[in-house]
N, CA, C and O of each residue as an XYZ file, in Angstrom:
856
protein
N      77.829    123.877     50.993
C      77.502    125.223     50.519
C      76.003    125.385     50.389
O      75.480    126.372     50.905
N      75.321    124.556     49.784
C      74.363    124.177     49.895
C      73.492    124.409     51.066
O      72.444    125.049     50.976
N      73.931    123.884     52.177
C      73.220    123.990     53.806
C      73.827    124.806     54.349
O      73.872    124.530     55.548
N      74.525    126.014     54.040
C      75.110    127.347     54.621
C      74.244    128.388     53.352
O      73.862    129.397     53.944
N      73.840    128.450     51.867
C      73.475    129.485     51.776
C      71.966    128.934     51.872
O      71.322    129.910     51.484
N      70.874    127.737     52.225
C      69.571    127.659     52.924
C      69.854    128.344     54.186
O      69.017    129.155     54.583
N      71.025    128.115     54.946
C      70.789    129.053     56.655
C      71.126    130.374     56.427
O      71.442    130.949     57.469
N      71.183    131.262     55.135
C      71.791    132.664     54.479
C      72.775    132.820     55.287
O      72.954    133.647     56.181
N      73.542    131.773     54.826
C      75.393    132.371     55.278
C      76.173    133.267     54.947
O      76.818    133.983     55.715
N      76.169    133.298     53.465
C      76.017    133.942     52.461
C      76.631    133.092     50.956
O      76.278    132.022     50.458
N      77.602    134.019     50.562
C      78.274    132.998     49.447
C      79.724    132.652     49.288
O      80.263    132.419     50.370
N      80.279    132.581     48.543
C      81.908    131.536     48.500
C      82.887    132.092     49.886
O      83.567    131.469     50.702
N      82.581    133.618     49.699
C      83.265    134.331     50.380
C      83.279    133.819     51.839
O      84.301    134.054     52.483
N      81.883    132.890     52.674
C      81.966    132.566     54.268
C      81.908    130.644     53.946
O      81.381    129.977     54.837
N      82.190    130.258     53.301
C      82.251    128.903     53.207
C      82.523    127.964     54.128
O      83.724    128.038     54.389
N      82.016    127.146     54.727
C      82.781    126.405     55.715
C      83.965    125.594     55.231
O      84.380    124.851     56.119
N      84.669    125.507     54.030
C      85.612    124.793     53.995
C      86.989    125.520     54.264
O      87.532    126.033     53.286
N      87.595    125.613     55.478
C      88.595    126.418     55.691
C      89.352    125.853     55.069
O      89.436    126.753     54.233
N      90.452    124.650     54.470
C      91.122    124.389     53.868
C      90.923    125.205     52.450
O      91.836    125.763     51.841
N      89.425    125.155     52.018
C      89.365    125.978     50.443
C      89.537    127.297     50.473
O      89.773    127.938     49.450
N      89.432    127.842     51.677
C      89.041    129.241     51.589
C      90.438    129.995     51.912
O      90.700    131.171     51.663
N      91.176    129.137     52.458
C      92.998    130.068     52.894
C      92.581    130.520     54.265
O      92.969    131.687     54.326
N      92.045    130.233     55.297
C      91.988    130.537     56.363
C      93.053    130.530     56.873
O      93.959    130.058     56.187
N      93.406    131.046     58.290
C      94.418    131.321     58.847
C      94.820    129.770     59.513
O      96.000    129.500     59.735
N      93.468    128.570     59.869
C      93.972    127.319     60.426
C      94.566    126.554     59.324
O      95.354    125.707     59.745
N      94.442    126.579     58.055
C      94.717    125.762     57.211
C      96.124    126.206     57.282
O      97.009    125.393     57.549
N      96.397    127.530     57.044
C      98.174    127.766     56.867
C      98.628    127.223     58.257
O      99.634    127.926     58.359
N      98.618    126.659     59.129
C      99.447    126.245     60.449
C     100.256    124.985     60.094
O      99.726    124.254     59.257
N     101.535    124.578     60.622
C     102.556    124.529     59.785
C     102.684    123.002     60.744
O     102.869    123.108     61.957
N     102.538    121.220     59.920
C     101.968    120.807     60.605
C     103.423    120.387     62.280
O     104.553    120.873     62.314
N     102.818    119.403     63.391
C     103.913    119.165     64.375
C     104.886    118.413     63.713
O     104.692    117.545     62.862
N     106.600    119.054     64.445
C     107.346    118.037     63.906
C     107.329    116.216     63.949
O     107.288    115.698     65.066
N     107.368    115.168     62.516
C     107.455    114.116     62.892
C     105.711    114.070     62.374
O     105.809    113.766     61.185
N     104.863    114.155     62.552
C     103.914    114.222     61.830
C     103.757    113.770     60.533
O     104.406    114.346     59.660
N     103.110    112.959     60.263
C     102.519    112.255     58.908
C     101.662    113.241     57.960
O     100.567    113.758     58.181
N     102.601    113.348     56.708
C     102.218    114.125     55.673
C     101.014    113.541     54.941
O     101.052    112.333     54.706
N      99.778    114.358     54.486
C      98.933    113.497     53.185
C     100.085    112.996     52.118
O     101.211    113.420     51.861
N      99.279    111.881     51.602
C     100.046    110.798     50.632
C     101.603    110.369     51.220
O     102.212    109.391     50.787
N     102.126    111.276     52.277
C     103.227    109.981     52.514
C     103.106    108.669     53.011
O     102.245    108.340     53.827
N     104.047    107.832     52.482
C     103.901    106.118     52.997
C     103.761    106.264     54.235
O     103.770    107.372     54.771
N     103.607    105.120     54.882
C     103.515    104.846     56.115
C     105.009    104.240     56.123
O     105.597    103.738     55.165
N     105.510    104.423     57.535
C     106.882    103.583     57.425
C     106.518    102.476     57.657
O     105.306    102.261     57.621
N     107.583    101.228     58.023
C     107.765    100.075     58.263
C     107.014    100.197     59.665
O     106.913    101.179     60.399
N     106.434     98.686     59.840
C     105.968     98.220     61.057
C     106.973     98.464     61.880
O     106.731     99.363     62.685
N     107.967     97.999     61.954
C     109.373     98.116     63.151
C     109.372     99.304     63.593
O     109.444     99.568     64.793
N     109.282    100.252     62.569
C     109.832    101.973     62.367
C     108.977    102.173     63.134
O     109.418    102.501     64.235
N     107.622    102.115     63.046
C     106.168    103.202     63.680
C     106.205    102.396     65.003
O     106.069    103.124     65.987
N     106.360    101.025     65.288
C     106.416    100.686     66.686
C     107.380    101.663     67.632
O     106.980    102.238     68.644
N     108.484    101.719     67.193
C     109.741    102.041     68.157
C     109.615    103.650     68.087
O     110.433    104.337     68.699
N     108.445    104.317     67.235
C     108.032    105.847     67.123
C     107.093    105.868     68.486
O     107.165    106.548     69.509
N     106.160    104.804     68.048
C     105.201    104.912     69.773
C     105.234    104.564     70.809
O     104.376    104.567     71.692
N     107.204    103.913     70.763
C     106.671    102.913     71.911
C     107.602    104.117     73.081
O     108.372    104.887     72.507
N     107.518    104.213     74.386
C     108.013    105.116     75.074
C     109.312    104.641     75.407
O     109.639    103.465     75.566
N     110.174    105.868     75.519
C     111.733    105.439     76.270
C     111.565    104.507     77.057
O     110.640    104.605     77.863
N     112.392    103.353     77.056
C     112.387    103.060     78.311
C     112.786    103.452     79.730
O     113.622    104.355     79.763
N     112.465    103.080     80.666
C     113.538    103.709     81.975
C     114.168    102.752     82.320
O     113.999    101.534     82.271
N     115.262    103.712     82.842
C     116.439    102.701     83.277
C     116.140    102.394     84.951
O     115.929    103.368     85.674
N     116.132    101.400     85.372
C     115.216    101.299     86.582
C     116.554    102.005     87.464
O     117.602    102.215     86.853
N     116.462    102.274     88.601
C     117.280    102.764     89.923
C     117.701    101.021     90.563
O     116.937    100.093     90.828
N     119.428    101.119     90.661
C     119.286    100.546     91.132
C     119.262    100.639     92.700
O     119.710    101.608     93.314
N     118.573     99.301     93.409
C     118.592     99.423     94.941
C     119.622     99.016     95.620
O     120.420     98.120     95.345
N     119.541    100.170     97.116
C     120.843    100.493     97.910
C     120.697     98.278     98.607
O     119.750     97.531     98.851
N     121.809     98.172     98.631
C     121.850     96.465     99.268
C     121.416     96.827    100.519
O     121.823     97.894    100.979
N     120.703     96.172    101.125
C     120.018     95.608    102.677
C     121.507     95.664    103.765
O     122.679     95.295    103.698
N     120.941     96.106    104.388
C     122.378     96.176    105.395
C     122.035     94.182    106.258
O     121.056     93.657    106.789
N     123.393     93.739    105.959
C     123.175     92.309    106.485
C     122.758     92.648    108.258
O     123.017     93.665    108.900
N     121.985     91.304    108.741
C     121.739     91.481    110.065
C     122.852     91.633    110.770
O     123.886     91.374    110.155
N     122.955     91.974    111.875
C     123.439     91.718    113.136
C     124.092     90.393    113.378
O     123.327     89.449    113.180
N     125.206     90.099    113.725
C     125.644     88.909    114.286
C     125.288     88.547    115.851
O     125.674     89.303    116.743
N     124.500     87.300    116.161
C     124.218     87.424    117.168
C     125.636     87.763    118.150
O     126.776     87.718    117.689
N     125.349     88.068    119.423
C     125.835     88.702    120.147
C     126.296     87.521    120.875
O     125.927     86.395    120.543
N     127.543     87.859    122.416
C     128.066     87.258    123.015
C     126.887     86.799    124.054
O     125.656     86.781    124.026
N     128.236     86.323    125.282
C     126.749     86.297    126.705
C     126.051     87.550    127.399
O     124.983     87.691    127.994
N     126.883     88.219    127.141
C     126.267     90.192    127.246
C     126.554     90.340    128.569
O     125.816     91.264    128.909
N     127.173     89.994    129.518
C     127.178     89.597    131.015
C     128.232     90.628    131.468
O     128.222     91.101    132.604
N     129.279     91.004    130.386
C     130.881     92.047    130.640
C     130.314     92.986    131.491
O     129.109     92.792    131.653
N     130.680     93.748    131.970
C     130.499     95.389    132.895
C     130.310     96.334    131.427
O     131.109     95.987    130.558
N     129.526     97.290    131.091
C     129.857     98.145    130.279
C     131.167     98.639    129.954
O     131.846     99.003    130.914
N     131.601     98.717    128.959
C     132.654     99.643    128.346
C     134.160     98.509    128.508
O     135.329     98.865    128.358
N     133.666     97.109    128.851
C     134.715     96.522    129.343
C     134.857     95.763    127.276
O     133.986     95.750    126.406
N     136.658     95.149    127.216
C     136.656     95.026    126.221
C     136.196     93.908    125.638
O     136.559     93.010    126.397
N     135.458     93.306    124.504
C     135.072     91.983    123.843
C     136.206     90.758    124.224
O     137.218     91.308    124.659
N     136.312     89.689    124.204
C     136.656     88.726    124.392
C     137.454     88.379    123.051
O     136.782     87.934    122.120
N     138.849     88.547    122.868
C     139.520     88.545    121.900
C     140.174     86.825    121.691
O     141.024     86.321    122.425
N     139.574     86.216    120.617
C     139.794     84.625    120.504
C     141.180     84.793    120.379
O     141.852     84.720    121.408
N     141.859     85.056    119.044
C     143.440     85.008    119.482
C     144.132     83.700    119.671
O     144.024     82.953    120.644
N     144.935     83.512    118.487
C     145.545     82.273    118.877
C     145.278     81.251    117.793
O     146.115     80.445    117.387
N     144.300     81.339    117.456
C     143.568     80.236    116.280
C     143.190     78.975    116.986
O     143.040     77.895    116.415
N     143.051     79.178    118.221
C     142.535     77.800    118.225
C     141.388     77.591    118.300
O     140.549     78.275    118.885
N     141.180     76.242    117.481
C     139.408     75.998    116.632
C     138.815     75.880    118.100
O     138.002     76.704    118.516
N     139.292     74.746    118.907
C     138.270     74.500    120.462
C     137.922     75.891    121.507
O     137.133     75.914    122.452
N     138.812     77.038    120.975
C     138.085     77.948    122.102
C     137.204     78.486    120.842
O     136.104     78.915    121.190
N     137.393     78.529    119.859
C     136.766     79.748    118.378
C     135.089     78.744    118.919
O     134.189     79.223    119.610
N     135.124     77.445    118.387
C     133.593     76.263    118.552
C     133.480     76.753    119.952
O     132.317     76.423    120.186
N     133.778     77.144    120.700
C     133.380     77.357    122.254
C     132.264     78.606    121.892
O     131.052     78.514    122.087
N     132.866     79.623    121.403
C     132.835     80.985    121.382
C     131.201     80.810    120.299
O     130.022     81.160    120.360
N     131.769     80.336    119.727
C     129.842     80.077    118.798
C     129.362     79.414    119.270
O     128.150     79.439    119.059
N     129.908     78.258    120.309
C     127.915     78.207    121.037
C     127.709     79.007    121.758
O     126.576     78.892    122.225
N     128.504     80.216    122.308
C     127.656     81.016    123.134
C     127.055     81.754    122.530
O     126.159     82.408    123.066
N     127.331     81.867    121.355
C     126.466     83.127    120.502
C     125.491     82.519    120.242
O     124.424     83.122    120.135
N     125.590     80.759    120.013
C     123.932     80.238    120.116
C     123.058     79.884    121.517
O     122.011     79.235    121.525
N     123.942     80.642    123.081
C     122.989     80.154    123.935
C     123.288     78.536    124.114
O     122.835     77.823    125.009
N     124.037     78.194    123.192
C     124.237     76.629    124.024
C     125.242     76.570    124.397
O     126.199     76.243    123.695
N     125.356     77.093    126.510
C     125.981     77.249    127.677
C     126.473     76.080    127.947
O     127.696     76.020    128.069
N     125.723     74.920    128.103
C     126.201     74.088    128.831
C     127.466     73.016    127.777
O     128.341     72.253    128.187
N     127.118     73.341    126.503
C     128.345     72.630    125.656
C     129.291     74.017    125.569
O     130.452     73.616    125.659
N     129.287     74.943    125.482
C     130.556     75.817    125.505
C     131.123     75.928    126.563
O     132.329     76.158    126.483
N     130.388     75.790    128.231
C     131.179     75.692    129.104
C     132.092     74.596    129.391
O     133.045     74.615    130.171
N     131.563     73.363    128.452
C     132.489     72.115    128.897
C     133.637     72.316    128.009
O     134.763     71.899    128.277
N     133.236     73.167    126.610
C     134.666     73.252    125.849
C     135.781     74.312    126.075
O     136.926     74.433    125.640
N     134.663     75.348    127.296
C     135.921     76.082    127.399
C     136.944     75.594    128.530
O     138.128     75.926    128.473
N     136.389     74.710    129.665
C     136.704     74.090    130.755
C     138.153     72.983    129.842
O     139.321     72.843    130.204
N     137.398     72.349    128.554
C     138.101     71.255    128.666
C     139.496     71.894    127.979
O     140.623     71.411    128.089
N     139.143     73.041    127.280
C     140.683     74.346    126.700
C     141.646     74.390    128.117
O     142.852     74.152    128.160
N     141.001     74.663    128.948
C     141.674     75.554    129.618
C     142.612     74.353    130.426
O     143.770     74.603    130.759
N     141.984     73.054    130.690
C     142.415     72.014    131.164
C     143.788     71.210    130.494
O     144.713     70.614    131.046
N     143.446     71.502    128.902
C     144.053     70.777    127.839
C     145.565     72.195    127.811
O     146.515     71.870    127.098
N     145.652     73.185    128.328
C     146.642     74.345    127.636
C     146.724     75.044    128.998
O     145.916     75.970    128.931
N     147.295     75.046    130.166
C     147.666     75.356    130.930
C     148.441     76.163    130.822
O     148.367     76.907    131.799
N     149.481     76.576    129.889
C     150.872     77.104    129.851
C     150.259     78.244    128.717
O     151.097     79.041    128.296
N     148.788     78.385    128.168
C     148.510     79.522    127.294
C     147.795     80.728    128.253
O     146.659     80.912    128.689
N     148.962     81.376    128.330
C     148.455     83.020    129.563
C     147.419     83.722    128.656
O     146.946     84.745    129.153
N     146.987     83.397    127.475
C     145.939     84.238    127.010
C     144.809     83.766    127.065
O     144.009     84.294    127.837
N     144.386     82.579    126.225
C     142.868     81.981    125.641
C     142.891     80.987    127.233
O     141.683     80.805    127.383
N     143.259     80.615    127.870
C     143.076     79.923    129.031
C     142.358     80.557    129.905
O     141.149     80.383    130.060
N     143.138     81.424    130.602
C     142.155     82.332    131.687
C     140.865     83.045    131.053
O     140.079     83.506    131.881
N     140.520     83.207    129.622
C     139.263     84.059    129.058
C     138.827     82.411    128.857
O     137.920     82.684    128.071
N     138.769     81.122    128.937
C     137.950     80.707    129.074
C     137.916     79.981    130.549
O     136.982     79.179    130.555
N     138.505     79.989    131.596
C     138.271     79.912    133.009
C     137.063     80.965    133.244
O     136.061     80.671    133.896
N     137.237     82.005    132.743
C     136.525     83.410    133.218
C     134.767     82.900    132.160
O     133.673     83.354    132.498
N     134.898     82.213    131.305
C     133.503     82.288    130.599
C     132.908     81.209    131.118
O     131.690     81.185    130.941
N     133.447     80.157    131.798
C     133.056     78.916    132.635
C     132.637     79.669    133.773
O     131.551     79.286    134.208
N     133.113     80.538    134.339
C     132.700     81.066    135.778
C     131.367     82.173    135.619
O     130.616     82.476    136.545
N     131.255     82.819    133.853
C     130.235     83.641    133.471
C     129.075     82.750    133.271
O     127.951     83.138    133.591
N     129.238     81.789    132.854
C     128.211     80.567    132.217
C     127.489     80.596    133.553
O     126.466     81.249    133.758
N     128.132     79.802    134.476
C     127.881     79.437    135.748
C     127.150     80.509    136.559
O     126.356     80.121    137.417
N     127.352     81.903    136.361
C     126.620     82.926    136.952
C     125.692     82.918    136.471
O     124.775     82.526    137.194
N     125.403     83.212    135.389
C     124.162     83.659    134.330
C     122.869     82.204    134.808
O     121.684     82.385    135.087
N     123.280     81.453    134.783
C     122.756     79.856    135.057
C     122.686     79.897    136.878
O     122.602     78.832    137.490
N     122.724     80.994    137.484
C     122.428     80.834    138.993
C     123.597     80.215    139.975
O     123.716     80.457    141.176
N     124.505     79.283    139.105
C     125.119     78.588    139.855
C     126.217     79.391    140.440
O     127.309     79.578    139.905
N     125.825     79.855    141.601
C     127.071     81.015    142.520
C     127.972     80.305    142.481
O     128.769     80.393    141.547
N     128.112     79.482    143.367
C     129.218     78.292    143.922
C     129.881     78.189    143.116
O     131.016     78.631    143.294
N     129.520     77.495    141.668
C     130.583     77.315    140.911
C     131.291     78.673    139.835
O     132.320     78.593    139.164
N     130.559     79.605    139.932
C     131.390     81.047    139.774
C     132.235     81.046    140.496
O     133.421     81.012    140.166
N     131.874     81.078    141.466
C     133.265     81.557    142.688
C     133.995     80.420    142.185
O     134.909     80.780    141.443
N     133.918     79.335    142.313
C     135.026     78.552    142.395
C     136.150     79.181    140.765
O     137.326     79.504    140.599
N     134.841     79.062    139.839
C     136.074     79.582    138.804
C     136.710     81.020    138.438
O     137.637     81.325    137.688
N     135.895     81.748    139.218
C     136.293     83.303    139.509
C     137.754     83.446    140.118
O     138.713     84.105    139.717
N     137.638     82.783    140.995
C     139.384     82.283    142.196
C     140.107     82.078    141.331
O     141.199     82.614    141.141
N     139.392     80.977    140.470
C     140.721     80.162    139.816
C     141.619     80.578    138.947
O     142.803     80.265    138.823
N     140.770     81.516    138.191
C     141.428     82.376    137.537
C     142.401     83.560    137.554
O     143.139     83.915    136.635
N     142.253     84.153    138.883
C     142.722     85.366    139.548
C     143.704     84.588    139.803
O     144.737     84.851    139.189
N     143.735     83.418    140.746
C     144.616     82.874    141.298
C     145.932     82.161    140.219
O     147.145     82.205    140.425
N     145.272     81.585    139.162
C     146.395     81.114    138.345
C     147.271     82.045    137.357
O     148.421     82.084    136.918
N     146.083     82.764    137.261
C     146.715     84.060    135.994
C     146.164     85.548    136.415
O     145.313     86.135    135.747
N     146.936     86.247    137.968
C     146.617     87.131    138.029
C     147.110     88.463    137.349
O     146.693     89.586    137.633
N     148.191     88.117    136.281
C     148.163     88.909    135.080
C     147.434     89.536    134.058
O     147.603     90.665    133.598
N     146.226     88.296    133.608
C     145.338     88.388    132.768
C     144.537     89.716    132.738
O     143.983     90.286    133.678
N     144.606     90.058    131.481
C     143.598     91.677    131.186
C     142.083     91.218    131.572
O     141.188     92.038    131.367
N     141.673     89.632    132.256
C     140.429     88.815    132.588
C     140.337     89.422    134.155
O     139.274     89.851    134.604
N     141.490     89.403    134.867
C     141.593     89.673    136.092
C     140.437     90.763    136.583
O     139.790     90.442    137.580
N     140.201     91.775    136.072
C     139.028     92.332    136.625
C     137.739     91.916    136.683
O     137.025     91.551    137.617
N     137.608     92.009    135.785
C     136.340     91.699    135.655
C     136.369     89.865    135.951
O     135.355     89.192    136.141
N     137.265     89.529    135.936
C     136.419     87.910    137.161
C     136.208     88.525    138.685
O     135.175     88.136    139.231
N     137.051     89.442    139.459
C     137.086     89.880    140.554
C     135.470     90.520    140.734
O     134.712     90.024    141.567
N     135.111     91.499    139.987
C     133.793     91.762    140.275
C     132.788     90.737    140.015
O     132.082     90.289    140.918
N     132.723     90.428    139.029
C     131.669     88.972    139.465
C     131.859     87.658    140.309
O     130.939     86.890    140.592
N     133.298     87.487    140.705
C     133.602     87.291    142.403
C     132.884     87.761    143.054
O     131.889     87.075    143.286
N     132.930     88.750    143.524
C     132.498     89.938    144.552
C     130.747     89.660    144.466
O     130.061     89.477    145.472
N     130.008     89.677    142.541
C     128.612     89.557    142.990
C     128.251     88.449    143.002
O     127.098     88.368    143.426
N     128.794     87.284    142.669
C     128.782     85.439    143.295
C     128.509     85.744    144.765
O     127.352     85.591    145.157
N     129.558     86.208    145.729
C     129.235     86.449    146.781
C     128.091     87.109    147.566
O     127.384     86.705    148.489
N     128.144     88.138    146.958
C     126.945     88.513    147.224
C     125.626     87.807    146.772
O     124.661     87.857    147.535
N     125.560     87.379    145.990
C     124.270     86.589    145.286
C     124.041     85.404    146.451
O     122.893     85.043    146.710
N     125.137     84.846    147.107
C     125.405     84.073    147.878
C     124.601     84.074    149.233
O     123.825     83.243    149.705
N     125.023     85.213    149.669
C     124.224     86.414    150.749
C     125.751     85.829    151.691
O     125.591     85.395    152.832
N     127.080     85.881    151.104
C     128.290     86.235    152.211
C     128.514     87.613    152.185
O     129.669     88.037    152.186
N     127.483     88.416    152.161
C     127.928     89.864    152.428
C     129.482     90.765    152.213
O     130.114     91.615    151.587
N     129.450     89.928    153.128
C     130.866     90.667    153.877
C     132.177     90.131    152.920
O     133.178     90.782    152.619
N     131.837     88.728    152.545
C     133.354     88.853    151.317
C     132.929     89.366    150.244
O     133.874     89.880    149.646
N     131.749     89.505    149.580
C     131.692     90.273    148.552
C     131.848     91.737    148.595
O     132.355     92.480    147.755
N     131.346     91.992    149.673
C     132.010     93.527    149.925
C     133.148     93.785    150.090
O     133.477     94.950    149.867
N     133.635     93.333    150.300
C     135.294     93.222    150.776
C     135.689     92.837    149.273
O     135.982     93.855    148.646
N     135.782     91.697    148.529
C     136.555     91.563    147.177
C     135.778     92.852    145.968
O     136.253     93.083    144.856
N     135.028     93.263    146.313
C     134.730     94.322    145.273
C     135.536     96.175    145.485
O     135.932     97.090    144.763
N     135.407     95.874    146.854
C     136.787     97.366    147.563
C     137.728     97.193    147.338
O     138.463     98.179    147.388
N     138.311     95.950    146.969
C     139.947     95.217    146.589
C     140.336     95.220    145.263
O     141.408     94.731    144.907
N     139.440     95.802    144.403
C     139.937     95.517    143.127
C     140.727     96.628    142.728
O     141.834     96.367    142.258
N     140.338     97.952    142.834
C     141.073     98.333    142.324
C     142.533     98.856    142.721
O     143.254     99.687    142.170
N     142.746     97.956    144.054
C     144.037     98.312    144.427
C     145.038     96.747    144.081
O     146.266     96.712    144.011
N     144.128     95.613    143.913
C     144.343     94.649    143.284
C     145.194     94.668    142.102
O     146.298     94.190    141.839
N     144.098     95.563    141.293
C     144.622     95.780    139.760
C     144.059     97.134    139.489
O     142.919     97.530    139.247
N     145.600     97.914    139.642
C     145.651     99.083    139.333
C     144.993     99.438    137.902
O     144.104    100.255    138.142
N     145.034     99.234    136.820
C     144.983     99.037    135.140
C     143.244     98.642    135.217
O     142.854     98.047    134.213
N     142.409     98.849    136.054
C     141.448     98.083    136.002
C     140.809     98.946    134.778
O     141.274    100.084    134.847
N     139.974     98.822    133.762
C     138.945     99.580    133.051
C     138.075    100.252    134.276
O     137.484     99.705    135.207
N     138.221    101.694    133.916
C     136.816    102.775    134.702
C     135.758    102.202    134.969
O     135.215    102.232    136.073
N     135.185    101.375    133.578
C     133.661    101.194    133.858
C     133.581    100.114    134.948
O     132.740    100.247    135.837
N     134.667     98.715    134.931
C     134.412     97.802    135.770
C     134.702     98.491    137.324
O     134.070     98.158    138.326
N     136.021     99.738    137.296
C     135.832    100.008    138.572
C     134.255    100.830    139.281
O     133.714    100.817    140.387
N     134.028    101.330    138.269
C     132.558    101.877    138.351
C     131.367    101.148    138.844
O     130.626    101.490    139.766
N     131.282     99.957    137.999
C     130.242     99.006    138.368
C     130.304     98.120    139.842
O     129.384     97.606    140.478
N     131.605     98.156    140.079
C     132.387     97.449    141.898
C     131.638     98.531    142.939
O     131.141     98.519    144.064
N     131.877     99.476    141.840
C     131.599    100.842    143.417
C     130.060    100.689    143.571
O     129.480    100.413    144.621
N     129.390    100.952    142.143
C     128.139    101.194    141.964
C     127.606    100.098    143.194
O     127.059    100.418    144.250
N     127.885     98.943    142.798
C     127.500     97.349    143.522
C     127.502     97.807    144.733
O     126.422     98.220    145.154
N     128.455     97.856    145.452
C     129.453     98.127    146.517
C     128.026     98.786    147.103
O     127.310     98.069    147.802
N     127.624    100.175    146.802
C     126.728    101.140    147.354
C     125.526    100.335    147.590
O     125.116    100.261    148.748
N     125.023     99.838    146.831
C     124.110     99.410    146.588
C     123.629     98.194    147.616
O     122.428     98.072    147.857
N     124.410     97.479    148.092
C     124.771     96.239    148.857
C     125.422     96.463    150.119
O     125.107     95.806    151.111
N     126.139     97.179    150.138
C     127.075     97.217    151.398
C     126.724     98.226    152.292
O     126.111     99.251    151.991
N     127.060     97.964    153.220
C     127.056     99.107    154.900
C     127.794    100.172    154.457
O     127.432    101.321    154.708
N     128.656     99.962    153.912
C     130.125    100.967    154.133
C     131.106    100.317    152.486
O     132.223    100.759    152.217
């Protein structure tokens, strides 16, 4: 009061003490939760868990989609069907995973030694005659495609395998440079085997054009 009426503020009436004077800030009504003059302080526990923030509940995360299982020998015609094990037997199933690891030359001996050991099984026999004769392609070796391409047609020309050994017959031969029987066993299939899948008859023709005179 003192250093307001030296600057001629004037008197009680302009005071700087708004709390003394009833100003309009002093009546404001204080925030809820707000600490009153002279109330206690609460407990340590109490005023922590006042400041401390909600927690969040974290999100949980969507699971990782597992990889890919590696894949077969990839060698089929498009649209032709997977290689159905069937049967339970462990020596063609251990066949079937080393090809998914690329180790050809031990799955071809186990599918060779299946097919040797079970003669009288019209299913898992000829699908592994037919993966001995795929091995053998993929690996360059024509000759011994063909040989197991035949063998198969020839022992089990029932087999839902029957096509598709016939066209990779047909490109053994040709890979061969015998022209003329591969052209010839790839025009034969589908009167061979009526039931053939579209795509393998597709891929015979496609070949066929591609390679042949006529």
């Amino acid at each position: 009061m003192v250093s307001a009426q030296q600057l001629g503020a004037g008197g009680d009436d302009q005071g700087l003490n708004c709390a003394a004077s009833g100003t309009a800030a002093a009546n404001v009504a204080p925030p809820p939760g707000a600490m009153q003059p002279g109330q206690l302080l609460p407990p340590v526990d109490a005023r922590t868990a006042m400041a401390a923030p909600t927690p969040l509940t974290p999100t949980p995360l969507a699971p990782s989609p597992l990889a890919r299982p590696p894949g077969l020998l990839g060698t089929l015609p498009s649209g032709a069907p997977p290689p159905s094990p069937g049967g339970g037997s462990r020596q063609f199933d251990a066949a079937m995973n080393l090809i998914s690891k690329a180790q050809y030359d031990e799955a071809k001996a186990d599918f060779r030694a299946y097919a040797d050991a079970n003669p009288d099984d019209d299913d898992l026999s000829p699908q592994s005659i037919y993966w001995v004769g795929d091995i053998d392609y993929i690996q360059h070796d024509y000759q011994g495609a063909i040989t197991a391409f035949a063998e198969q047609i020839k022992k089990y020309p029932k087999s839902p395998r029957g096509p598709d050994s016939m066209l990779k017959l047909g490109q053994s031969l040709l890979a061969m440079g015998r022209t003329q029987e591969g052209c010839t066993t790839l025009g034969a299939i589908k009167s061979k085997f009526p039931d053939a899948p579209a795509a393998t008859i597709t891929l015979a023709a496609g070949t066929r054009k591609a390679s042949c005179k006529s």
